[in-house]
N, C-alpha and C positions, 0 to 999 in steps of 0.2 A: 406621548411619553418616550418612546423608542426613538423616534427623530432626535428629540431636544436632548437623549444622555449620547446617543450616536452624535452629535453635532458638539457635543461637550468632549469626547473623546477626540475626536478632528483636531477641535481650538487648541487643543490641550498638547499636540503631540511635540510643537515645537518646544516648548517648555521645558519636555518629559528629556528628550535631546539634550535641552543645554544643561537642565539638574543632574543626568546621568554624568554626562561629560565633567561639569565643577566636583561632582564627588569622586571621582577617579584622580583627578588634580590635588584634590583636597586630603585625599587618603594617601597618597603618596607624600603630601607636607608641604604642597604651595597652592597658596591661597593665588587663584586669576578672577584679581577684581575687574580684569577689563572686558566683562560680560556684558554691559549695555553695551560700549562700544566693539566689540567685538561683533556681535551680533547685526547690529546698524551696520556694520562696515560690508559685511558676510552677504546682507539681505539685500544692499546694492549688487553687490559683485557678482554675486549669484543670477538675477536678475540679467545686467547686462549682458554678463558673460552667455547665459541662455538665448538672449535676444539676438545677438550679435550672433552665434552660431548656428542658431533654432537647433541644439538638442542639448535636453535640459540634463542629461550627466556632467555636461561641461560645465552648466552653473554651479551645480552640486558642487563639483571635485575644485571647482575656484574656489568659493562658497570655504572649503574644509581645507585649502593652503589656505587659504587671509584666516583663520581660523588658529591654525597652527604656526603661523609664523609670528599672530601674537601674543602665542602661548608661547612661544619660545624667546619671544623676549623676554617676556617676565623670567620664565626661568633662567636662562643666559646671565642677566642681570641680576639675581639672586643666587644662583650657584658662580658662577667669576668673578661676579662686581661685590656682590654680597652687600647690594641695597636693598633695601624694602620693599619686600613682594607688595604692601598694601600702596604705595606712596606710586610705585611703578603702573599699578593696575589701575590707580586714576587719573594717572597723565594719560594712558591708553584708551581708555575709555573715549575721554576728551580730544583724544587726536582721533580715533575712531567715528567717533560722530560730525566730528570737522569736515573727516576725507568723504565719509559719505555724503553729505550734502553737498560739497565741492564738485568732487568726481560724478556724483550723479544727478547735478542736476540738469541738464539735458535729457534729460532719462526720463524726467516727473511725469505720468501721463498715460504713456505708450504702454500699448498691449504687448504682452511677450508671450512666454510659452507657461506651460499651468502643468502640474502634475494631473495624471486620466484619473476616473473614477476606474478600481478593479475590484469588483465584487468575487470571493473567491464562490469557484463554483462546489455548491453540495452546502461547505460550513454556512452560509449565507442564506440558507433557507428552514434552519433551525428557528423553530418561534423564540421569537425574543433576543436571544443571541446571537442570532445572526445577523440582523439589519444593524444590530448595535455594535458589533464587535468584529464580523467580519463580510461587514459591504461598505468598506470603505477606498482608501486609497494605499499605494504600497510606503507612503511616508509614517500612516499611520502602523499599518504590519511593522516598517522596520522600527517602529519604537518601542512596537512590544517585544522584538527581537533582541532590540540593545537592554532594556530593562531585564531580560531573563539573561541574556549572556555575561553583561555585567556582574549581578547578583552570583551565578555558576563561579566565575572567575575569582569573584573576591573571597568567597565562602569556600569555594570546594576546590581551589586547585593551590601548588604549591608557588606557581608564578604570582595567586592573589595573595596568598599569604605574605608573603615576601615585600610587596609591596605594600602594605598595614604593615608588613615590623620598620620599613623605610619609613614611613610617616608618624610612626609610632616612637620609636628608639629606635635612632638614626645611627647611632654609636655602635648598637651591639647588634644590629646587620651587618653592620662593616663589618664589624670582628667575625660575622660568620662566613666571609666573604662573598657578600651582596655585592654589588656598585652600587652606593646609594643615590650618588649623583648623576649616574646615567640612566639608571631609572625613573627616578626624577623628572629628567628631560624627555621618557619617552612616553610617560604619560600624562605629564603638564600637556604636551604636544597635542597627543590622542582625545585628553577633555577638551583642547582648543578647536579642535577639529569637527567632535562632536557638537559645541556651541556653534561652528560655522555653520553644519546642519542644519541648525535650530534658525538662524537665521533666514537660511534658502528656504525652508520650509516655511515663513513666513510669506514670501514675495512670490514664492514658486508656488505656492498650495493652500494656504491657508488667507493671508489676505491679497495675492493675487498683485502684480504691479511695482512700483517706486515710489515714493512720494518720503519726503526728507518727515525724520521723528516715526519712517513706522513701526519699529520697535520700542518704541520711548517707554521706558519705564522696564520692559520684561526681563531685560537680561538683569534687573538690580530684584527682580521677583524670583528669579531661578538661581540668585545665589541664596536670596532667603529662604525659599525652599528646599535649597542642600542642608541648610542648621534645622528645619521644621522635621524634615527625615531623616535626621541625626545619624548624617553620613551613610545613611544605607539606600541603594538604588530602588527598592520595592518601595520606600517610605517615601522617598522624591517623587516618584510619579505618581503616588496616591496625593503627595503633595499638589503636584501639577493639577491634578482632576481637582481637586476640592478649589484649586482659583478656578477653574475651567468651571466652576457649579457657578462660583462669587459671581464670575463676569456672566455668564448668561444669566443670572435672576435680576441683576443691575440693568441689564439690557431689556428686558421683559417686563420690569420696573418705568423706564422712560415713559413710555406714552401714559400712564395713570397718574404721574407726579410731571406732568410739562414743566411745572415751575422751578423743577430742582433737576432737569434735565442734563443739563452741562456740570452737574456734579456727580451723578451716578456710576459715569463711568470710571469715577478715580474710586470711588466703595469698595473693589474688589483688591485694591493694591492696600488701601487701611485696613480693612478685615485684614488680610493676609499677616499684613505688621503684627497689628495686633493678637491675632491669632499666639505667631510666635511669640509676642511679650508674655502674655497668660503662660503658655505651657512652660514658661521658665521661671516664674512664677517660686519660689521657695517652698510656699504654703501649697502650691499646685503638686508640683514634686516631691514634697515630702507627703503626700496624700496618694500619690501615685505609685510610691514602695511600698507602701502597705495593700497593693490591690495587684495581684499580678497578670491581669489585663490591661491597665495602663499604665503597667512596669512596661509593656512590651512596644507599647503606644506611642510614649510619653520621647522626645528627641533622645539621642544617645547623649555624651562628651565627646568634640570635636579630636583628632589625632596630636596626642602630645608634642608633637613636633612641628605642626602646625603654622606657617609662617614664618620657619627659620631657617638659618641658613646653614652645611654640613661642610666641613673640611678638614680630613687627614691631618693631624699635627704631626 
């Protein structure tokens, strides 16, 4: 049992990375649809860039520019151009998954460099919680790092606030003298960066290599995970772990059901759909005000400002 929730926390950490990273984007008031490809493009780059130099901070910090420079497309083109964050974020996506199979396929195959197993010493020999939570690897430490400092930031400090009333009423920031549009761009950037993460930590640590489509599907599960934890980072990575459950029980599933084998693995991305159709649900949510345990549960509403674009008249 400790293996399989420890090896759920593992699967789960790249996820927790690009849900932290879309809700900081998303709370600031620009939707980056271009998470699948973002991510595909990040977990090439990452990858080669590792390989090509043998040390894998190089992949990383590639990995988090390709990251940020497609976060800042969208933004650039939604704060100057004042096109459609959603329209922008699926031509990206789509150029993203194009370059990575392009650019990386020479790549498909070849062993690179892998993030070390680091069991921290002392936490790690607590029964139970140790093996499960701290003998892992430091990609998994920094996610519970970014989940707690995020959370800090938006809740407890005056720089988080600020950025909720940016995303929130864009207008009457301004009038308090925020920059709402450079704010904007510097935390579109900073969740772009985090999803590059999330990709390296894919190729770097979690599934190890190159092989074109190996993020296929995740980056379009970790924006569904930012609306399932209703904008809040603690909710997003409880998000990430409960697919981290979906996909290993699908997996552990295979060998008893051989005959529905090549469908199991897609079970944890319809669960997940489905999941959030239910909790939105009318009759779900009007069932969940009256209970103030899954008042606190139940997804937030998205930042009124959400998708649009801010300019000075």
């Amino acid at each position: 049992m400790e293996a399989t929730i420890a090896s759920i926390i593992f699967s789960a950490s790249p996820l927790v990375y690009a849900a932290v990273g879309e809700t900081i984007a998303e709370k600031a008031g620009v939707v980056n649809l271009s998470m699948e490809g973002t991510m595909m493009l990040s977990a090439m780059t990452a990858f080669v860039a590792a390989l090509l130099s043998h040390q894998l901070f190089v992949g990383f910090l590639a990995a988090m520019g390709v990251g940020g420079l497609m976060a800042f497309i969208i933004a650039f083109s939604s704060i100057e151009l004042r096109l459609n964050q959603i329209a922008v974020g699926f031509v990206l996506t789509l150029l993203g998954i194009a370059l990575s199979s392009f650019m990386g396929d020479r790549f498909v195959g070849r062993q690179g460099q892998s993030v070390p197993h680091l069991a921290i010493a002392g936490l790690s020999r607590i029964p139970w919680v140790g093996p499960v939570f701290f003998s892992q690897d430091l990609m998994v430490y920094g996610s519970y790092v970014t989940v707690i400092a995020a959370t800090i930031f938006m809740y407890r400090t005056r720089r988080g606030l600020e950025m909720q009333g940016v995303g929130e009423r864009p207008e009457a920031a301004f009038a308090r003298g925020i920059p709402v549009n450079r704010l904007r761009y510097v935390y579109t950037i900073l969740g772009g960066a985090l999803a590059g993460v999330a990709g390296a930590a894919f190729s770097l640590d979690v599934i190890l290599g190159w092989r074109q489509g190996l993020t296929l599907n995740f980056g379009w599960i970790a924006l569904a995970i930012v609306i399932f934890g209703g904008w809040n980072p603690i909710r997003a990575a409880f998000g990430a772990y409960v697919f981290g459950i979906l996909n290993t029980v699908a997996l552990k599933l295979q060998p008893h059901f051989p005959q529905v084998s090549q469908v199991l693995p897609l079970l944890p991305f319809v669960l997940m759909i489905l999941i959030l159709v239910f909790i939105y649900l009318p009759a779900f949510r009007r069932s969940a005000e009256r209970h103030p345990i899954l008042r606190r549960v139940i997804a937030g509403d998205p930042p009124s400002a959400l998708g649009t674009s801010f300019r000075r008249e």
